[in-house]
C-alpha positions as CSV (number, residue, x, y, z in Angstrom):
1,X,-44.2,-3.1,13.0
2,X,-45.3,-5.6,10.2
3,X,-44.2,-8.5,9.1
4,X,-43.4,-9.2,5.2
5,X,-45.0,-12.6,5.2
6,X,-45.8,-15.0,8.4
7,X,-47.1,-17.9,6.3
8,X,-44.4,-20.4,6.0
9,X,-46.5,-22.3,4.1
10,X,-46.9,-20.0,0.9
11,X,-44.2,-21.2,-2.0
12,X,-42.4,-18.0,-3.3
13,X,-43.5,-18.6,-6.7
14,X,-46.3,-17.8,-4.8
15,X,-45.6,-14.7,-3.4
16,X,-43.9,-13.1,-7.1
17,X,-46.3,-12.5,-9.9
18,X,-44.9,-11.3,-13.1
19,X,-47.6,-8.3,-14.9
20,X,-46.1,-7.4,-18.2
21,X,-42.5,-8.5,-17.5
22,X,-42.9,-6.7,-14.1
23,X,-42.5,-8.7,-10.5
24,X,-45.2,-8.0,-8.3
25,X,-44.6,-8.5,-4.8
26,X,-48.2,-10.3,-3.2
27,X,-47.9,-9.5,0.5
28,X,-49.6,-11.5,3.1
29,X,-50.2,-9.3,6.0
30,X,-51.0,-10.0,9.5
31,X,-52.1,-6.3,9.9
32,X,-51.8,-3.9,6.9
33,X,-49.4,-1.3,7.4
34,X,-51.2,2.3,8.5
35,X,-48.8,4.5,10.8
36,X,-46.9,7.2,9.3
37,X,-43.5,5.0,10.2
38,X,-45.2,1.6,8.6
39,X,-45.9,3.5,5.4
40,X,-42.2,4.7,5.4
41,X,-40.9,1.7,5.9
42,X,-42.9,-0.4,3.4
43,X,-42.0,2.9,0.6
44,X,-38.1,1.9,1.1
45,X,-38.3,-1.6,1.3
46,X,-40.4,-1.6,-1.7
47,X,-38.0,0.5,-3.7
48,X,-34.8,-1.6,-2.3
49,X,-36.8,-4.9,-3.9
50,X,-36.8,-2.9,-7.2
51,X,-33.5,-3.5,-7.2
52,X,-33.2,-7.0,-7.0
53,X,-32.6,-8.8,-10.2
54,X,-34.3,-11.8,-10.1
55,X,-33.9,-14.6,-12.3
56,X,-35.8,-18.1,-13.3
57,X,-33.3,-20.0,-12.0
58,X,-32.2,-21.5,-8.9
59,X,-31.1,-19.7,-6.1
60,X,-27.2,-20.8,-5.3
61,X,-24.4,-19.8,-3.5
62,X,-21.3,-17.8,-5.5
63,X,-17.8,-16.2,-4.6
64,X,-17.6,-13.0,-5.6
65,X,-13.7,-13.2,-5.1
66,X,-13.0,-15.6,-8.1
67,X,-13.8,-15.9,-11.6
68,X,-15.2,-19.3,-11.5
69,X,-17.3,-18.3,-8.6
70,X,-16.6,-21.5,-6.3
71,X,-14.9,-20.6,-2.7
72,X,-11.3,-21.7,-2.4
73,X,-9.3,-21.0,0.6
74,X,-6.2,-19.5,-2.3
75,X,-8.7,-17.3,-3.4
76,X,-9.5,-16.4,0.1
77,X,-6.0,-16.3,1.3
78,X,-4.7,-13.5,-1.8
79,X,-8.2,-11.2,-0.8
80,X,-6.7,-11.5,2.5
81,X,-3.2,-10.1,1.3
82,X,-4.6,-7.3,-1.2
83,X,-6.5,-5.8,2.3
84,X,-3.3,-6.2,4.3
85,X,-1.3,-4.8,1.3
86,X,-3.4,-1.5,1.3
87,X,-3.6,-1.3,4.7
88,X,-0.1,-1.6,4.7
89,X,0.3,1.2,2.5
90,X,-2.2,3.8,4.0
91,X,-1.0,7.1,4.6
92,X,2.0,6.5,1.7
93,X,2.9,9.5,-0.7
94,X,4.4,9.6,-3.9
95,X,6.7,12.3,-4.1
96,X,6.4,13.7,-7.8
97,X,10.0,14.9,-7.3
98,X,11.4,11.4,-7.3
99,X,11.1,9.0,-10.8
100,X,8.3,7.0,-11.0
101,X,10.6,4.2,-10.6
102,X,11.5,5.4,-7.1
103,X,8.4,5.9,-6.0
104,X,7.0,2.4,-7.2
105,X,10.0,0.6,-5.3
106,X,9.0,3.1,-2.0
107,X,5.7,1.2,-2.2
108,X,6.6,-2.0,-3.1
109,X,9.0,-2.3,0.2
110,X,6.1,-0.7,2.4
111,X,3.8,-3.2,1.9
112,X,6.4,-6.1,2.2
113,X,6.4,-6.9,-1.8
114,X,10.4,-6.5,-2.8
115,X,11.8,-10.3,-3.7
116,X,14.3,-10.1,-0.6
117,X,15.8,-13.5,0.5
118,X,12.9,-14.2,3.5
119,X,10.4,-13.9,0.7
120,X,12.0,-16.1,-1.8
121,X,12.1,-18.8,0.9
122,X,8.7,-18.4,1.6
123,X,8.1,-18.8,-2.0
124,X,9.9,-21.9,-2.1
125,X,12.6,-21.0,-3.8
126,X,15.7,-22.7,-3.2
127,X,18.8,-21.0,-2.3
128,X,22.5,-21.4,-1.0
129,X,21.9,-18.9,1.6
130,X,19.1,-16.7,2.7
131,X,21.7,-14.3,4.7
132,X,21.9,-10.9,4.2
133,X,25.0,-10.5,1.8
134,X,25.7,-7.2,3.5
135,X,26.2,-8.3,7.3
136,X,26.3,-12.1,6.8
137,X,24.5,-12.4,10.4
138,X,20.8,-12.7,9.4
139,X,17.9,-13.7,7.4
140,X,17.9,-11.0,4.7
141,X,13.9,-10.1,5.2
142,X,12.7,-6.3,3.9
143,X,12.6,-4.9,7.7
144,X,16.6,-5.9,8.2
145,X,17.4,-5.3,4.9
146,X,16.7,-1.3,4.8
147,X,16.1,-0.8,8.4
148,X,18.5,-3.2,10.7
149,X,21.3,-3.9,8.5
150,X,24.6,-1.9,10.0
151,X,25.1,-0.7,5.9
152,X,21.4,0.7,6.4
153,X,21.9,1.8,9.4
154,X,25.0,4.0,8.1
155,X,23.3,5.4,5.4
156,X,20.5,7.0,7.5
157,X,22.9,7.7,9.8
158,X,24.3,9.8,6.9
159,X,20.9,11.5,5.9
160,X,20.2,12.9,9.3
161,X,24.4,14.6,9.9
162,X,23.7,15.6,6.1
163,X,20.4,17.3,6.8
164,X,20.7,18.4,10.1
165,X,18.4,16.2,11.3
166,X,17.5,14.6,14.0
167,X,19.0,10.7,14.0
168,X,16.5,8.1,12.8
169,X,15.6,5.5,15.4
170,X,13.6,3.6,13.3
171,X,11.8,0.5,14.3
172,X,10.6,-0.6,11.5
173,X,9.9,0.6,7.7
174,X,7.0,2.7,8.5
175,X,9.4,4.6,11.2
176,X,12.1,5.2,8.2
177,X,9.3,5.7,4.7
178,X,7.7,8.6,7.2
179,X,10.2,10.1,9.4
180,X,9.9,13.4,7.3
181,X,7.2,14.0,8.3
182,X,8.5,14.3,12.1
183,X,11.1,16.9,11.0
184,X,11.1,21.0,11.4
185,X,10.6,22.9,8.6
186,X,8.0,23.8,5.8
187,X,6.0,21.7,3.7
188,X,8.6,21.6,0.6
189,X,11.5,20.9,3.4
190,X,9.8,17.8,4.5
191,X,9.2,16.9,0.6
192,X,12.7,17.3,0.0
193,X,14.1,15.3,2.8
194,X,11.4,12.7,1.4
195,X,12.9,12.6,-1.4
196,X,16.0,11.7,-0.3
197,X,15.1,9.0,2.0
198,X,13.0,7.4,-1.3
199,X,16.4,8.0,-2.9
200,X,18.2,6.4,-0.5
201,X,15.9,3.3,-0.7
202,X,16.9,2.9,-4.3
203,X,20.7,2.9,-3.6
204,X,20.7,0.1,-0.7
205,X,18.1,-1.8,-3.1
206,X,20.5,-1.4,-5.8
207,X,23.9,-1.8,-4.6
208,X,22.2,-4.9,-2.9
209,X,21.4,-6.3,-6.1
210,X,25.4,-5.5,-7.7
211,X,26.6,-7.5,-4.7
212,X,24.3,-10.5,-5.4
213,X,24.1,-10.6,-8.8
214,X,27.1,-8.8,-10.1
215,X,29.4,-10.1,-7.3
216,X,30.4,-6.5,-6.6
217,X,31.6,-5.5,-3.5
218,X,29.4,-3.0,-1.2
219,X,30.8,0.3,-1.5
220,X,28.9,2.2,1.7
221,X,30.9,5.5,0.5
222,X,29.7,5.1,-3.2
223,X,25.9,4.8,-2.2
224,X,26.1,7.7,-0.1
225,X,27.8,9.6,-3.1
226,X,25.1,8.0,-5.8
227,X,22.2,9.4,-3.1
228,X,24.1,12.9,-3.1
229,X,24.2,12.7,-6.6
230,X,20.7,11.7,-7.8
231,X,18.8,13.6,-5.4
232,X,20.4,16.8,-6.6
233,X,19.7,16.0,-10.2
234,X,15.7,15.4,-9.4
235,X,15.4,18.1,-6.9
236,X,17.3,20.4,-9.1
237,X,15.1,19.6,-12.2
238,X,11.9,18.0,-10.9
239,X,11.8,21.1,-7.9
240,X,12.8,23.4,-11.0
241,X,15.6,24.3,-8.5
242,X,18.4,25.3,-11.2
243,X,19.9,27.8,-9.6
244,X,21.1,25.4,-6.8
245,X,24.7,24.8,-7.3
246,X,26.3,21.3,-6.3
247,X,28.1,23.0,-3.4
248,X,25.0,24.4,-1.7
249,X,23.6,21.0,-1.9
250,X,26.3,19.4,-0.7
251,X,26.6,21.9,2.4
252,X,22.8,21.9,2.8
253,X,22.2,25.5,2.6
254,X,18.3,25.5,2.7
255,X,18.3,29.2,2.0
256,X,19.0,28.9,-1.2
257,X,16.6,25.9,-2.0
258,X,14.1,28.4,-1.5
259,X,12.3,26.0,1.0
């Protein structure tokens, strides 16, 4: 092996000699590099040190995380949260049978980034309450909201005797976003019942919303209806699906979904 330069001594201005704009490395050698490997070796570091930009200037430490390119532990802390955030969102779909819309909100509850009342409070916003309007019992955070609640609960509840599936016992969100992918059946049955469970997000998320900011009372048989009735409409038009009557859909009758 050889050794790049083993005089502590020599300055680097020393060691860098600019030919023709070019940097020359000067190498001080204890023994000149003559095996096969040595040679190798010196090719690829050579060629690494190509590409190096070096500058005129003093050397200094920067963080590549911020603009200004000083450390801060803010700047730190949100690089933290974008890696959780992706992690959290490995393995997510979008399911081009469901709006854009519906699919952004899917995403936005899997990685923990919906404005439910636990993540207002940690935002230090003030509030009256931060109890979840539908069960008034606890903290309204994204995990109780769509997976713990009892109206939740119902609604997936729902889903599977609607399906014919088997009954979600979910967890957490992960267990409910993915459960598809645990039931029987082709490719395009799993994207369907997909489809309804993104659905299905979107009608807790919004009847939630009527009840806090419209003071309108949860109607559990109206968001069952409203997931009936959207998820039809996509599938119908987004699966180009037409010849699907309401009644088939209602009743579930996968033979004629062509599935």
């Amino acid at each position: 092996m050889y050794n790049l330069e083993v005089n502590k001594n020599v300055q680097v201005a020393e060691r860098l000699v600019k030919d023709n704009g070019a940097i020359i490395i000067k190498f001080n050698w204890q023994r000149s590099p003559s095996t096969e490997e040595e040679l190798y070796q010196l090719e690829t570091l050579s060629h690494e040190l190509t590409l190096v930009n070096l500058r005129d200037v003093e050397d200094s430490w920067t963080w590549s995380h911020d603009a200004s390119g000083i450390f801060s532990v803010s700047s730190l802390r949100r690089q933290l949260q974008r890696v959780e955030s992706l992690n959290e969102a490995a393995g997510f779909v979008w399911n081009n049978w469901a709006p854009i819309k519906v699919n952004f909100l899917a995403w936005r509850i899997i990685i923990g980034r919906v404005p439910c009342m636990a993540a207002l409070r940690r935002r230090h916003v003030t509030l009256d309450s931060y109890i979840c309007k539908f069960c008034d019992d606890q903290e309204e955070s994204v995990e109780h909201l769509f997976v713990g609640c009892q109206f939740a609960l119902a609604v997936w509840d729902f889903i599977a005797e609607w399906c014919r599936c088997p009954r979600m016992f979910a967890f957490g969100i992960k267990d409910v976003m993915y459960y598809h992918l645990n039931t029987r059946g082709t490719h395009k049955w799993k994207k369907m019942i997909h489809l309804i469970i993104l659905v299905a997000f979107w009608g807790i998320w919004r009847c939630r919303n009527e009840l806090i900011f419209k003071n309108k009372e949860p109607n559990l048989d109206g968001v069952k209806q409203d997931i009936r009735n959207s998820s039809y409409l996509w599938f119908k038009n987004r699966a180009k699906r037409q010849e699907v009557t309401w009644l088939q859909w209602c009743n579930m009758e996968v033979s004629a979904m062509r599935l």
